[in-house]
C-alpha positions in Angstrom: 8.7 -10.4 30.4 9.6 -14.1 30.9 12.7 -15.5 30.6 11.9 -19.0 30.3 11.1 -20.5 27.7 9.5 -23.4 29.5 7.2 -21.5 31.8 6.5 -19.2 28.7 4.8 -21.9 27.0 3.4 -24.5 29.7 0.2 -23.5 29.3 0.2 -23.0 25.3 -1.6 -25.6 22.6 0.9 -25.1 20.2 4.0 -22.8 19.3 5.0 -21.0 16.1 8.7 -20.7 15.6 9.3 -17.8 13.0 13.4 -18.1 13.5 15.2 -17.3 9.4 17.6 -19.8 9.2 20.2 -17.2 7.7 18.8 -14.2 9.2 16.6 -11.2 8.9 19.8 -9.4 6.8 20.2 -12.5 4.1 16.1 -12.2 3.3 16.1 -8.5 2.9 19.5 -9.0 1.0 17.3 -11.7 -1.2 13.9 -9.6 -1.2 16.0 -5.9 -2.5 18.3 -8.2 -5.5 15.1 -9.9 -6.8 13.2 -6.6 -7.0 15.8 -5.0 -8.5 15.7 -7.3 -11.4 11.9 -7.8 -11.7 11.8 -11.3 -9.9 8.4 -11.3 -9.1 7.8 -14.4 -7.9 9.6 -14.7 -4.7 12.1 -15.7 -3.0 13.3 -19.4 -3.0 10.5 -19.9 -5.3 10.0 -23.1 -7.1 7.6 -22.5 -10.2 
């Protein structure tokens, strides 16, 4: 496994950064309130 970062992704087009601002725990936290009330449109939706 590489540890760095830049040698990790000389070589590479493009990266995808998939970091949660707040973390894995605050989503789920998000995701498990909204279904429990029926929100089925998301969260941090804006319809």
């Amino acid at each position: 496994m590489l540890r760095d970062r830049r040698e990790a992704i000389r070589d590479a087009d493009f990266v995808i950064s998939t970091v949660l601002a707040m973390g894995y725990t605050y989503y789920e936290t998000m995701r498990e309130i909204s279904e429990k009330y029926g929100y089925k449109y998301g969260i941090n939706s804006v319809e």
